[in-house]
C-alpha positions, 0 to 999 in steps of 0.5 A: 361219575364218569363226568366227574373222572374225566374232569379230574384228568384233564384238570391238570392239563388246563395249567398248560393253556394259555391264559386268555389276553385281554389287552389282544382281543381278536373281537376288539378293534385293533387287534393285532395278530402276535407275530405281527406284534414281534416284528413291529416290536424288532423293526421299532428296536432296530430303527431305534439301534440304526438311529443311533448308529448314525448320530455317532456316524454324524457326530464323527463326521462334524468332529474330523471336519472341524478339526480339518477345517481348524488346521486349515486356518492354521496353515493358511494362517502361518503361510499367511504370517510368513510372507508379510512384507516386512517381517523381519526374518532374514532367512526369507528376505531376498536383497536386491542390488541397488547400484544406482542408488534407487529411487533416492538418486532420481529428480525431484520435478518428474514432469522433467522427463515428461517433455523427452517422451515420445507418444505413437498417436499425434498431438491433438488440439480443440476441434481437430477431431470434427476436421477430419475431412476425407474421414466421416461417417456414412450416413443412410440415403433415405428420404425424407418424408414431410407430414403435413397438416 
């Protein structure tokens, strides 16, 4: 009777047990212990979180780089389209003077003003430069060995 009391009051108390987990068995291999569980758990959803963070990051960085780059072309572009020679635009051109009539006024037979020039060096002809006389290059005083048979 007392057997049978003492199971009647804790009866109800048994509701409050854990109920027993079969897929974390301690006997089993490759038990983990529950609080170890959590924090994988955590650090696996923080990973997953910071993973994401970064490809956002990188996302923005590759964006704000294309668009630096585009307006760079563009600008190297228009610089490039504004200082063409002969682009018809009269507030960049520059007019020279040409009082002398340029090169329209000039002969036609350039070798004409050949004969006029003066040159520094003196005119060479064939063979002078093996008749320099007091000027040659100094050669070794070896002696010369003879081999014989």
């Amino acid at each position: 009777m007392k057997k049978t009391l003492l199971l009647a009051a804790l009866l109800p108390l048994s509701v409050f047990a854990q109920p027993f987990n079969a897929t974390n068995n301690p006997n089993q291999p490759g038990y983990q212990i529950p609080a170890q569980q959590r924090m994988q758990t955590q650090m696996l959803n923080q990973q997953s979180q910071n993973k994401g963070m970064l490809n956002q990051q990188l996302q923005t960085q590759t964006r704000v780089q294309q668009q630096h780059l585009e307006s760079q072309i563009n600008n190297n572009s228009q610089r490039v389209l504004q200082n063409q020679p002969g682009e018809l635009n009269p507030s960049r051109q520059q007019v020279l003077p040409n009082a002398g009539g340029g090169m329209l006024n000039k002969p036609l037979n350039s070798d004409a003003t050949l004969g006029t020039q003066q040159h520094m060096l003196p005119p060479k002809t064939n063979g002078s430069m093996l008749n320099q006389g007091a000027v040659s290059t100094p050669q070794p005083n070896l002696p010369l060995k003879t081999i014989t048979p």
